[in-house]
C-alpha positions, -999 to +999 in steps of 0.1 A: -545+655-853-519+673-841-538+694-812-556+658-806-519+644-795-507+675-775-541+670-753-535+635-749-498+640-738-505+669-716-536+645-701-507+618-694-487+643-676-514+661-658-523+625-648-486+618-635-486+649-617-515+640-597-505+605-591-466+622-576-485+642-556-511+617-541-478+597-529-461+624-515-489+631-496-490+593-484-459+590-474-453+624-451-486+608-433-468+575-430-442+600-415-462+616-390-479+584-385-447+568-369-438+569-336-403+589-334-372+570-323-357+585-289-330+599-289-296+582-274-280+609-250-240+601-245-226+610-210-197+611-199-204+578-177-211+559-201-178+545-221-179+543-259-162+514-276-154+509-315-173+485-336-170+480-370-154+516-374-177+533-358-184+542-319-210+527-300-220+534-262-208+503-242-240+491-221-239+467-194-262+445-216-242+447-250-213+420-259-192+450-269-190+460-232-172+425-220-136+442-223-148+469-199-160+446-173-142+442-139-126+410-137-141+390-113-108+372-106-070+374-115-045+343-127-010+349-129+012+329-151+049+318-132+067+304-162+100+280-159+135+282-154+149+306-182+116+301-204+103+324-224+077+342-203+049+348-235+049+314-247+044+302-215+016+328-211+003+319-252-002+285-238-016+287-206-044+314-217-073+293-230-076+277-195-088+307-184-128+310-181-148+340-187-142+368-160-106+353-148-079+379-159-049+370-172-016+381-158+019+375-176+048+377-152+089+377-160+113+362-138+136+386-116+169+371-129+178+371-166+193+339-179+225+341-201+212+317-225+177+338-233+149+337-215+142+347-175+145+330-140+134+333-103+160+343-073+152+349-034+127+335-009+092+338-009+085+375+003+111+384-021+098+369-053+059+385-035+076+419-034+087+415-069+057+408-083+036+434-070+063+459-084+060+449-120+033+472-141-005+463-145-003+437-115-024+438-081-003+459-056-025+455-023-046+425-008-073+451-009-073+451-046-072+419-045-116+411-057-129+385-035-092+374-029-102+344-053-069+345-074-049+319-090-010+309-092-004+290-125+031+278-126+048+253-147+085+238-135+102+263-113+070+279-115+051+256-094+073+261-071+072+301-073+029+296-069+037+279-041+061+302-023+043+336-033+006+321-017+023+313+016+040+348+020+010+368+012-020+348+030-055+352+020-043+369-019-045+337-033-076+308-031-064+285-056-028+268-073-023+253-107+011+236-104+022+221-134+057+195-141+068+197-108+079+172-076+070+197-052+064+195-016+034+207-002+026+218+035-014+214+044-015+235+077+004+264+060-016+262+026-047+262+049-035+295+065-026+312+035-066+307+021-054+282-002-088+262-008-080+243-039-053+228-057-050+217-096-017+197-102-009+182-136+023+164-155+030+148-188+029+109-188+065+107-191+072+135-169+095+124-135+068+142-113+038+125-132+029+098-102+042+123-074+023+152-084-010+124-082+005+116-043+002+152-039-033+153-051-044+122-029-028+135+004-044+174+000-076+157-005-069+137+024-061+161+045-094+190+040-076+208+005-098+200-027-078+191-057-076+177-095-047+164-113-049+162-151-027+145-172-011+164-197-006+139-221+025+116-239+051+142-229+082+146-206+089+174-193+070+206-212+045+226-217+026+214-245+008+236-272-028+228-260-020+228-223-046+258-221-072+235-233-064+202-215-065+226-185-095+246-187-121+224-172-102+217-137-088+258-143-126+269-142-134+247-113-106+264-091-115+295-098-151+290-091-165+298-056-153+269-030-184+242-022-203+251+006 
C-alpha cells in the first residue's frame, strides 16, 4: 500500500512536470510568434516633456507637445492707472484662444499707493515695452504681425498709443472702460484691422465706447463692443470669459 501511494504521487508530479513544460513551450512560441515592437530612438531634436513623472518625447501629434508650440500670435495685457498688473492679467487670460500668447506688462512709473502706472508719449511707452524680459523686441519677431493690445482704463489708452508708434506690430485692439478718441486714417496706417471695445453698463464710457464702435465700422475698421455687465468702472472677475468670443475673432485672420 505504501509503494502503491509513492507511484501514484510521483505519477501526479511526473504529470505536473509535463504539463509546466508543455506551457513553457507555448508561451516562448507565442513569443517568437509576435511581431517585435520598434524601438523609439531619442535625438537630440526631438524635446522631451514630463508626464505623470516620467519623460516622454514631445511629437508634433501628442497633446503633451502644445506648450512647445510657436505661438501663432502674441496679446499683451496694458493694465490701469496704479492697478495691480497680475490681476489684471488673471482676468483678462481666458479671452485668449488657443495659439494667442499671453503677455503681462507693468507700468513704467510706480504709484505711491501700490500698484504701477504709464508716463511719456507713445514711442516712449513702445520703447519701454520692448525692454522688459520675455517680450517681442523687433517687428521681425513679430509672427504674422497679428498681435493684440488688451488694455483696460489708462490701458486703452496705452493700446492705442503703442499701435500707432510701431505700425504694422499690431492687427488688432481690445480697449476696455475707456472714453477714448480714436483716429481712423492713422489706425489704418498702423495695420490696425479690427477693433473690440467694451464697458460695464454703468461705466461713464459705456454709450461712447458703442459711438466708437459705429463710426470705425463706418469708416472701413471692423469692430465689436461687448458689454461687460452691471458694473461701473472695473474689471470684473469673469471679464476673460465675457471677452473671449469677440477676443478670438480679432485675432483670427482679417475677412477676405
Amino acid at each position: 500500500m505504501v509503494r502503491l501511494g509513492l507511484s501514484a504521487t510521483g505519477f501526479a508530479l511526473a504529470v505536473t512536470f509535463v504539463l509546466f513544460s508543455v506551457t513553457v513551450a507555448a508561451g516562448k512560441a507565442h513569443e517568437e510568434a509576435l511581431p517585435m515592437r520598434p524601438m523609439i530612438e531619442v535625438s537630440d531634436e526631438l524635446p522631451m516633456v514630463e508626464v505623470s513623472g516620467k519623460l516622454e518625447v514631445a511629437s508634433s501629434s501628442s497633446p503633451h507637445a502644445a506648450a512647445l508650440r510657436v505661438p501663432t500670435a502674441y496679446a499683451r495685457v496694458l493694465h490701469g492707472a496704479c492697478c495691480d498688473p497680475q490681476s489684471t492679467c488673471e482676468r483678462l487670460a481666458a479671452a485668449l484662444p488657443e495659439g494667442v500668447e499671453l503677455q503681462c506688462t507693468t507700468g513704467n512709473v510706480e504709484c505711491l499707493g501700490g500698484g504701477f502706472d504709464w508716463r511719456g508719449d507713445g514711442e516712449a511707452k513702445a520703447a519701454y515695452l520692448e525692454q522688459l524680459p520675455g517680450l517681442l523686441q523687433t517687428a521681425e519677431t513679430t509672427p504674422n504681425g497679428d498681435n493684440l493690445l488688451i488694455g483696460f482704463s489708462r490701458g486703452a489708452f496705452v493700446a492705442r498709443d503703442v499701435a500707432l508708434a510701431r505700425p504694422g506690430r499690431y492687427s488688432a485692439l481690445v480697449l476696455i472702460g475707456a472714453t477714448i478718441a480714436l483716429d481712423v486714417p492713422a489706425l489704418k496706417a498702423a495695420g490696425i484691422k479690427r477693433v473690440v471695445l467694451a464697458a460695464g453698463e454703468y461705466d461713464s464710457s459705456f454709450k461712447a465706447m458703442q459711438r466708437t464702435r459705429d463710426k470705425l465700422a463706418l469708416n472701413g475698421i471692423e469692430a465689436r463692443f461687448v458689454p461687460m455687465g452691471k458694473i461701473f468702472h472695473e474689471l470684473p472677475k469673469d471679464a476673460g470669459l465675457r471677452l473671449r468670443e469677440a477676443v478670438a475673432w480679432a485675432s483670427a485672420p482679417p475677412s477676405a
